[in-house]
Rosetta silent file (secondary structure, phi, psi, omega in degrees, C-alpha in Angstrom):
SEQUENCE: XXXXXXXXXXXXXXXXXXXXXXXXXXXXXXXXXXXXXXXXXXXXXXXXXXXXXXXXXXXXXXXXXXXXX
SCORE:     score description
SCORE:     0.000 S_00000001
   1 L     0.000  121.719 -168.814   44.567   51.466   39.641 S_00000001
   2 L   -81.431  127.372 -179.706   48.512   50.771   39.144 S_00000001
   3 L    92.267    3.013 -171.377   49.261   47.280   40.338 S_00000001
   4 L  -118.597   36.601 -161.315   45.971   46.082   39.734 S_00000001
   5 L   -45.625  -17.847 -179.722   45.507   45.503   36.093 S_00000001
   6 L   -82.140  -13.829  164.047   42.409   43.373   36.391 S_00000001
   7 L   -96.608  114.508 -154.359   40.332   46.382   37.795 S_00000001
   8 L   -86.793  147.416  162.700   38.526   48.425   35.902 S_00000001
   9 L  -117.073  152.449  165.170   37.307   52.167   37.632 S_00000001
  10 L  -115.243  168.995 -171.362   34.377   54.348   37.060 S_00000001
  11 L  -126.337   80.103 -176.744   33.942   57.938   38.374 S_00000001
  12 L  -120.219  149.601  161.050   29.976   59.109   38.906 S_00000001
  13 L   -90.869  137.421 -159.816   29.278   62.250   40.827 S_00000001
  14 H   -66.300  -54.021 -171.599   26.264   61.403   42.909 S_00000001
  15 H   -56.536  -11.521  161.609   24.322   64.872   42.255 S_00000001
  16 H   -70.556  -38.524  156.968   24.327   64.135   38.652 S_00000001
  17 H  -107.216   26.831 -151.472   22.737   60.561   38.947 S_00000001
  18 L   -39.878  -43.011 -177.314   20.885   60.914   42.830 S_00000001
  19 H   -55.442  -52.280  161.123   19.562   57.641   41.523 S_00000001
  20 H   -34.254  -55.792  161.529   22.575   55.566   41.409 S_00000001
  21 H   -31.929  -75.558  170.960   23.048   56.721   45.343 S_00000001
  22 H   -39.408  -65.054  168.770   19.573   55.388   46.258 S_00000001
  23 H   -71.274  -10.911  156.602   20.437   52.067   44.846 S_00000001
  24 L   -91.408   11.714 -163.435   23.794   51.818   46.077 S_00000001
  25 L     6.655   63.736 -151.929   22.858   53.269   49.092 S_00000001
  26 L   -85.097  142.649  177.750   25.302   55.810   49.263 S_00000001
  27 L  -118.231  -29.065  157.612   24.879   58.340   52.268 S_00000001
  28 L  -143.943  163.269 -176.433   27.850   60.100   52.204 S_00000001
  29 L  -125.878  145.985    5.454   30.775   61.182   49.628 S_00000001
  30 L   -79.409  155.392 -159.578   33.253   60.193   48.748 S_00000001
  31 E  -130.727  104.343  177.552   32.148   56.816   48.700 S_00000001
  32 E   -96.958  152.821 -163.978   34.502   53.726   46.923 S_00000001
  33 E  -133.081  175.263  152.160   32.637   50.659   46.189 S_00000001
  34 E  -144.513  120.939  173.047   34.560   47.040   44.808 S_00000001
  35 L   -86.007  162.395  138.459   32.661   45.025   42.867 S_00000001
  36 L  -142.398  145.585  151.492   34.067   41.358   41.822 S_00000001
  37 L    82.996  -13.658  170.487   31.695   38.991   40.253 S_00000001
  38 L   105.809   -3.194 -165.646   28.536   41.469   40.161 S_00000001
  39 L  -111.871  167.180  167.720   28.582   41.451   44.512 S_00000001
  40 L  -100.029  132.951 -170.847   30.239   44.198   46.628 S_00000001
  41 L  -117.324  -16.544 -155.704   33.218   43.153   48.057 S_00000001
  42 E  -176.815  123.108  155.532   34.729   46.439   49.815 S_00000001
  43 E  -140.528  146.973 -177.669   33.273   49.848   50.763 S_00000001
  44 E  -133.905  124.720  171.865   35.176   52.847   52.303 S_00000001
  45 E  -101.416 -178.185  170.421   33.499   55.913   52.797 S_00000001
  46 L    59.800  -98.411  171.190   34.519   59.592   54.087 S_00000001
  47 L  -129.196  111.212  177.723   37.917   59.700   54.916 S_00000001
  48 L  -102.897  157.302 -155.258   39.441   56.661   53.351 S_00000001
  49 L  -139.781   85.598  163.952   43.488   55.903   54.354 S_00000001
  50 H   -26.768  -76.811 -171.879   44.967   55.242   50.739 S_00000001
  51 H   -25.932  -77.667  177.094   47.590   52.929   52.429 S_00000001
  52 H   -41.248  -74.806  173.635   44.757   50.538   54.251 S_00000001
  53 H   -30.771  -35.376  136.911   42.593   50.656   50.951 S_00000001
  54 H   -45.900  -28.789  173.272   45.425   49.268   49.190 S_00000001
  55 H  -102.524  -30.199  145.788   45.828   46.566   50.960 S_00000001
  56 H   -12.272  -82.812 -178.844   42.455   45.698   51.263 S_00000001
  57 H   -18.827  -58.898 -168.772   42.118   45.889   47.889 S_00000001
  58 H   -74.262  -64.385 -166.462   45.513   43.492   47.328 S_00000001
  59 H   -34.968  -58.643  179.651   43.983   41.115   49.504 S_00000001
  60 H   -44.655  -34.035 -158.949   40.713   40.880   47.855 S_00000001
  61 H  -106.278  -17.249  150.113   42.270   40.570   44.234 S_00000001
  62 H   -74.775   -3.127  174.407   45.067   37.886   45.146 S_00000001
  63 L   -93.086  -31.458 -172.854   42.287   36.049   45.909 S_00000001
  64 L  -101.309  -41.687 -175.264   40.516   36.232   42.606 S_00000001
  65 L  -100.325   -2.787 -177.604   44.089   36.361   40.466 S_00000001
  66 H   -46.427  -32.420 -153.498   46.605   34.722   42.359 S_00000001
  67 H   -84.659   -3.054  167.031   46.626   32.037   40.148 S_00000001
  68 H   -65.935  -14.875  179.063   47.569   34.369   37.052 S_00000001
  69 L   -88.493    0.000    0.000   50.741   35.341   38.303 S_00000001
């Protein structure tokens, strides 16, 4: 993700791993998860609004990195 160098992304398609769903307890796709720290910090399902999701995002991550900048 461009502006975000401290986040790493993965990519799984659910019907390839159905397990991975069940424990994330995904219900519908597409599904974005944020992790920080090993907890879930942010999920957007469906129809997600790029814009909002960005700023989410920067909120969440000026919070964990502000002080690197």
């Amino acid at each position: 993700m461009t502006g975000f160098p401290h986040i790493q992304t993965r990519q799984v398609n659910a019907e390839e791993i159905p397990e991975l769903s069940g424990f994330l307890s995904i219900f519908t796709v597409p599904v974005l998860i944020l992790f920080a720290d090993g907890k879930e910090m942010m999920r957007e399902a469906r129809f997600v609004h790029v814009e909002e999701f960005k700023e989410k995002i920067r909120k969440i991550y000026e919070g964990f990195y502000s002080s690197d900048q």
